[in-house]
C-alpha positions as CSV (number, residue, x, y, z in Angstrom):
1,X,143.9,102.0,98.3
2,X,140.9,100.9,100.2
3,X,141.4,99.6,104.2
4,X,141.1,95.7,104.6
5,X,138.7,95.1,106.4
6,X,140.2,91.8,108.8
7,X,136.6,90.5,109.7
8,X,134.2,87.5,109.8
9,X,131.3,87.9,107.6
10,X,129.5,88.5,111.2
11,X,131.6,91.7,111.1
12,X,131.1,92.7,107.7
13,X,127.5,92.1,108.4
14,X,126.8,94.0,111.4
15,X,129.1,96.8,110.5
16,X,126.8,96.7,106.9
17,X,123.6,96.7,108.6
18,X,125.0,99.5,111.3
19,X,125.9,102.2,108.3
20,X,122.5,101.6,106.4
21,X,120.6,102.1,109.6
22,X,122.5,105.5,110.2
23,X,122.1,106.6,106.6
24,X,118.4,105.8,106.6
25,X,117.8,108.0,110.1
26,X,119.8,110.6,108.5
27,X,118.4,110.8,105.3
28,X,115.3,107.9,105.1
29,X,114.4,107.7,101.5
30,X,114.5,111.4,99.8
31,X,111.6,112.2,97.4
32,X,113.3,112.9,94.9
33,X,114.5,109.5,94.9
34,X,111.4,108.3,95.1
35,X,109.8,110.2,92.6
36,X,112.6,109.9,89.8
37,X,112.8,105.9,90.5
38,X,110.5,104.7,92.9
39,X,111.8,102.6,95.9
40,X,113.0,98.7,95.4
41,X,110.0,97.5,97.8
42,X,107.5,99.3,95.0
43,X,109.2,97.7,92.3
44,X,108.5,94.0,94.1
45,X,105.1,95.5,95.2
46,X,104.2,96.4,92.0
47,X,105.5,92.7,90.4
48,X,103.4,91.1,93.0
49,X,100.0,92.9,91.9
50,X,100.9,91.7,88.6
51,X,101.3,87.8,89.7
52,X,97.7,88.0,91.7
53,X,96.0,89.3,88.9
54,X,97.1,86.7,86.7
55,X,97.7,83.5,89.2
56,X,94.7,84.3,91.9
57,X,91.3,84.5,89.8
58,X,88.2,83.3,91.6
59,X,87.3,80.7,88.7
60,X,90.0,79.0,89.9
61,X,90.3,76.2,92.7
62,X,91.6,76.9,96.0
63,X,94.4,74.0,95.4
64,X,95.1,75.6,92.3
65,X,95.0,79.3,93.9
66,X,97.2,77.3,96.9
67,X,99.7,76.0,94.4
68,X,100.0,79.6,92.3
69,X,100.3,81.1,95.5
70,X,103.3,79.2,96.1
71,X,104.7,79.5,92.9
72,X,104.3,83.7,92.9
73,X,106.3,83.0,96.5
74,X,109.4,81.0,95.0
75,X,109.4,83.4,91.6
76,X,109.5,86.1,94.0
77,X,112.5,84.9,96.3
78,X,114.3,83.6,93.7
79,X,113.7,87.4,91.9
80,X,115.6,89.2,94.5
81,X,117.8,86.0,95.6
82,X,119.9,85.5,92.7
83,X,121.2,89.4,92.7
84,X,121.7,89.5,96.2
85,X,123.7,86.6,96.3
86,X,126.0,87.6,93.5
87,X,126.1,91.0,94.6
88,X,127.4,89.5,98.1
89,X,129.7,86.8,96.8
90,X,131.6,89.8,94.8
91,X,131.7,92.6,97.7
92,X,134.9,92.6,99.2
93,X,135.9,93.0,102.3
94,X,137.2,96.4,102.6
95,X,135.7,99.6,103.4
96,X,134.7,100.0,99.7
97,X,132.3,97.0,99.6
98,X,131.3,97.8,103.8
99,X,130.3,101.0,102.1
100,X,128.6,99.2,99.0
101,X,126.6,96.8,100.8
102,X,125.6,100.0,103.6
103,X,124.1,101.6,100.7
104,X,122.4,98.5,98.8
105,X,120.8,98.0,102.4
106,X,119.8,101.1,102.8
107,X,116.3,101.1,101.6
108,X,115.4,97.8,103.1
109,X,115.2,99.8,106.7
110,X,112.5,102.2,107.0
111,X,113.5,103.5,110.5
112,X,113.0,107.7,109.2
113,X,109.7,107.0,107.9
114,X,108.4,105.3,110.5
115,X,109.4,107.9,112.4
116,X,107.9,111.1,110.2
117,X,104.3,109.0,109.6
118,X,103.8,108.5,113.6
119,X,105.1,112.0,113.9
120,X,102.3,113.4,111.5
121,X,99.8,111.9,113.0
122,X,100.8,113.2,116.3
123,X,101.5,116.8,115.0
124,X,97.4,116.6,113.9
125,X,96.5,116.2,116.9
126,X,98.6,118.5,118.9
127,X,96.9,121.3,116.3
128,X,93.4,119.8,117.0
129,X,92.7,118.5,113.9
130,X,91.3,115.4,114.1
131,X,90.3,115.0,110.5
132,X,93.7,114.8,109.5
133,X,94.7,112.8,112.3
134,X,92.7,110.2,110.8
135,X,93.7,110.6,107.0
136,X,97.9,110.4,108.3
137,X,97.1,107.1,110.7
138,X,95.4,106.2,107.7
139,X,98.7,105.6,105.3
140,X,99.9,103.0,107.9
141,X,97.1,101.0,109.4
142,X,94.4,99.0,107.6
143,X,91.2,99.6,109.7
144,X,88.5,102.1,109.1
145,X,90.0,105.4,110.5
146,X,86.7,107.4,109.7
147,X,85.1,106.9,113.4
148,X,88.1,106.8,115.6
149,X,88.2,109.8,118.0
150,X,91.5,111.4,119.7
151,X,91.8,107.3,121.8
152,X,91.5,105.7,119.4
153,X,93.7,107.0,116.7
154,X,96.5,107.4,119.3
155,X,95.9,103.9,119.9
156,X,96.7,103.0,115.9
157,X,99.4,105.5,115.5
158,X,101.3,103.5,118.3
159,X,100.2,100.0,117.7
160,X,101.8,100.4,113.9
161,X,104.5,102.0,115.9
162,X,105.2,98.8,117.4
163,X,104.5,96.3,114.7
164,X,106.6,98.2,112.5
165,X,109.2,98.9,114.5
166,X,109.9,95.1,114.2
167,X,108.9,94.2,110.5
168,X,110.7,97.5,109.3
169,X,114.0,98.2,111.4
170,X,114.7,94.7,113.6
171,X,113.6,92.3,111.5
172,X,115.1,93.4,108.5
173,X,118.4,94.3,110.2
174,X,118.2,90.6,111.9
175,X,118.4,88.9,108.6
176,X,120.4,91.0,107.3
177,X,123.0,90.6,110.7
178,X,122.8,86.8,109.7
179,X,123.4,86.4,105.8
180,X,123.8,89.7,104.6
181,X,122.2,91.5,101.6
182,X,120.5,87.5,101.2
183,X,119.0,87.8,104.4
184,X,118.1,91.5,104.3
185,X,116.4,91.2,100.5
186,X,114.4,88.0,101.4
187,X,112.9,89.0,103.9
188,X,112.2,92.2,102.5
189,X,110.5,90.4,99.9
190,X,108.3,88.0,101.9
191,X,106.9,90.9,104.2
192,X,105.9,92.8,100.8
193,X,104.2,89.4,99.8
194,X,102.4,89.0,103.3
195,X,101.2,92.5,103.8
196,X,99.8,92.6,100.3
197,X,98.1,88.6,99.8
198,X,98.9,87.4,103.0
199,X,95.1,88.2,104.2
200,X,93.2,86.2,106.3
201,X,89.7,86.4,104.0
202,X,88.4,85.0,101.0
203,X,90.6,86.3,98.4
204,X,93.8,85.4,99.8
205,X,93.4,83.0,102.4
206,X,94.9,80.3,99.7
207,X,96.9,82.3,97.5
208,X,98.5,84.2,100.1
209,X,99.1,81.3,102.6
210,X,102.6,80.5,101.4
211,X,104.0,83.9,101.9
212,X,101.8,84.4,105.2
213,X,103.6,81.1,106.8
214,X,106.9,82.0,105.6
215,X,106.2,86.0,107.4
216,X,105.3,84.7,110.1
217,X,108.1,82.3,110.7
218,X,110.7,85.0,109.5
219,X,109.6,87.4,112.4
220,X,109.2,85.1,115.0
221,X,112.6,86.1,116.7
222,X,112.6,89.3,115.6
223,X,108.9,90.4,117.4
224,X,110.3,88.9,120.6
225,X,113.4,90.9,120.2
226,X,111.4,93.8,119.7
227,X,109.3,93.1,122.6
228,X,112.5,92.8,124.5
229,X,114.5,95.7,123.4
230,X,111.3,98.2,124.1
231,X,111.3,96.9,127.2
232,X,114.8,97.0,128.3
233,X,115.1,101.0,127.0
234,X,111.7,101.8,128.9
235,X,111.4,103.6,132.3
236,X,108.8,100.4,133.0
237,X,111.1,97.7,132.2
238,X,109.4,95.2,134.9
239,X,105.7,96.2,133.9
240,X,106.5,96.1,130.4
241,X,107.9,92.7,130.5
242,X,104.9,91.4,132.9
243,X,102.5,92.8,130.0
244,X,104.5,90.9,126.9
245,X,104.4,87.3,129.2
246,X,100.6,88.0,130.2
247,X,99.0,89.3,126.7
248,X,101.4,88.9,123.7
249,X,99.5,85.2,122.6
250,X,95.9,87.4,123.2
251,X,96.8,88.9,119.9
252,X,95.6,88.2,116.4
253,X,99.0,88.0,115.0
254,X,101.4,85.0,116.4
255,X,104.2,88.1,116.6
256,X,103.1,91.5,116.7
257,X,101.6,90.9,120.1
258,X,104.9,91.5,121.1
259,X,106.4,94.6,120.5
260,X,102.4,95.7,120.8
261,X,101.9,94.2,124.5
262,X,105.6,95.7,125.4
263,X,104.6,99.2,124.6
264,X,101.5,99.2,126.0
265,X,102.9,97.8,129.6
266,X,105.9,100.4,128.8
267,X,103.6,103.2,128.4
268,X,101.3,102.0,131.4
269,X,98.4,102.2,128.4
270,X,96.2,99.6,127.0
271,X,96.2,98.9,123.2
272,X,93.9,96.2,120.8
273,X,90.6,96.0,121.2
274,X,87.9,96.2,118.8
275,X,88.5,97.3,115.2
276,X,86.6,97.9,112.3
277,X,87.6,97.0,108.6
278,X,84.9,98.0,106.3
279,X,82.3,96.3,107.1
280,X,83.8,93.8,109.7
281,X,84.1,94.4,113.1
282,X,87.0,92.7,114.7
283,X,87.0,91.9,118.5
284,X,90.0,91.7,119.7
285,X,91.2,91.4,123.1
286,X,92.5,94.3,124.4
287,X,96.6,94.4,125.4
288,X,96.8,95.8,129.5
289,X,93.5,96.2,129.3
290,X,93.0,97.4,133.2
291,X,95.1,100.5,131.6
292,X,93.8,103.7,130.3
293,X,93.4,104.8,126.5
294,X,96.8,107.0,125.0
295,X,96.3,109.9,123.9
296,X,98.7,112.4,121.8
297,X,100.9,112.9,124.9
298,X,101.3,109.5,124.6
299,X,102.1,109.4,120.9
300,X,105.0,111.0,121.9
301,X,106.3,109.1,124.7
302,X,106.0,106.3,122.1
303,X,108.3,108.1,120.2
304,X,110.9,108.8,122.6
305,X,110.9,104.7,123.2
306,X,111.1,104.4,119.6
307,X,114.4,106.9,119.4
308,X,115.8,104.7,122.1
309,X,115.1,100.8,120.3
310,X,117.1,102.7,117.4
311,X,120.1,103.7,119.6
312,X,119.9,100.0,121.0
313,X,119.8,98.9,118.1
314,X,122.6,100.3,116.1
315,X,124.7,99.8,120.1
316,X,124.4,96.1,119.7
317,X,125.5,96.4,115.8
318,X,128.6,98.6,116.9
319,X,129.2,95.9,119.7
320,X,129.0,92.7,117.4
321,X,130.7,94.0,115.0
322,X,133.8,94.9,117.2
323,X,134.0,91.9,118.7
324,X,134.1,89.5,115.8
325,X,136.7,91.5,114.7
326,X,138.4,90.8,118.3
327,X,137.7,87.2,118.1
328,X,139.1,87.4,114.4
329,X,142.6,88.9,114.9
């Protein structure tokens, strides 16, 4: 017979969130996984190209693209809401259903393969091959890789690094921490829906509007967090803080300024600047801009930083979870 489990849902939670973030940084999310079923953000993903072919055409009004937009936001939610919370309701509270909801969390954190796509970017440039530097930073930024040199590349690789490190480990495990596979899936969902129609041009600027307002208000505590924790682990806690205060509201994005500023006041580098998508050249402010350019070496040291957010992390996790079990007994 399975161990109660004498917890608050705080404990249940936490402990949850703990396991899946271990099991993803042991394992991430195996290919052959991927290839015989796919991954559950795909599934969403490939639901929400569906719902902007339909809903967003360009014969149609931007109140009526507005409206749709909203809809494909509330279809969405309610999609991966209604499992979630009967899948929650039901788990119980022993080590059986802890080990359950570890394993439905699982693929919602995407700690190991945040890890292995800055890590191949890195090994491209430690063999001198910028060309393939540029096709690996490729699969996780959206800005024209073909022109960036050794500076710039590093700069993307860790800039991602950041960002990411917040929408796919803390953010996800912060919602998750709070209501459980609800939380967790939600969320999930809503970053999906910004990152593929929450763009800031002419296509998506009223269907994706919705889902980019709802992002951004989902992540506001978790960048800061982020922001926080990277400084905190660093070996420039004081210059990394000073950075975050002085340039995080310089950045395009209301949150991944950041984690971004953090790192780069961590790493005594500067990050931003001028980017190109396509055609567009975006002129950004640059993040510690008195600092110098990373390089691969610094790829690395990001890295490191990123090992140590994890271990953070999953120490806070271990620590909330024991004590509402304290306060519990």
């Amino acid at each position: 017979m399975p161990g109660n489990i004498h917890g608050t849902s705080l404990s249940m939670y936490s402990s949850m969130m703990l396991m899946a973030l271990v099991i993803d940084g042991m394992f991430g999310w195996p290919q052959g996984l991927y290839i015989r079923f796919g991954h559950p953000v795909s599934w969403v993903g490939r639901l929400i190209s569906r719902l902007d072919r339909l809903l967003n055409r360009n014969s149609c009004s931007e109140s009526f693209r507005r409206t749709t937009g909203c809809l494909c936001l509330l279809f969405i939610l309610s999609i991966v809401l209604v499992p979630a919370v009967l899948i929650q309701v039901k788990l119980p509270e022993t080590v059986d259903g802890l080990l359950l909801g570890a394993v439905l969390s699982w693929p919602m954190i995407a700690a190991r393969s945040l890890h292995q796509h800055v890590s191949a970017v890195l090994d491209a440039l430690s063999l001198d091959n910028p060309q393939h530097a540029r096709e690996s930073v490729a699969q996780i930024v959206g800005r024209d890789t073909s022109v960036l040199d050794e500076q710039g590349i590093s700069r993307a690789a860790l800039e991602s690094l950041a960002e990411n490190t917040s929408d796919g480990i803390v953010a996800p495990i912060f919602w998750g921490t709070i209501f459980g596979l609800p939380g967790l899936f939600a969320y999930k969902a809503v970053n999906t829906l910004d990152s593929m129609i929450g763009h800031r041009n002419q296509k998506y600027a009223s269907f994706g509007w919705a889902s980019a307002v709802l992002d951004d208000a989902m992540n506001y505590f978790p960048a800061r967090l982020t922001g926080l924790l990277m400084a905190v682990v660093s070996s420039q806690p004081r210059a990394a803080l000073r950075c975050m205060m002085n340039d995080a509201r310089c950045h395009r994005s209301p949150n991944a300024g950041w984690p971004e500023s953090s790192l780069a006041g961590a790493l005594e580098i500067r990050l931003s600047g001028p980017r190109i998508y396509g055609s567009f050249v975006d002129k950004q402010p640059w993040l510690n801009k008195s600092a110098p350019d990373p390089d691969a070496k610094t790829i690395q040291l990001g890295l490191s930083l990123y090992n140590k957010v994890l271990v953070a992390v999953g120490f806070i996790l271990a620590v909330m979870s024991l004590m509402a079990l304290a306060l519990n007994q």
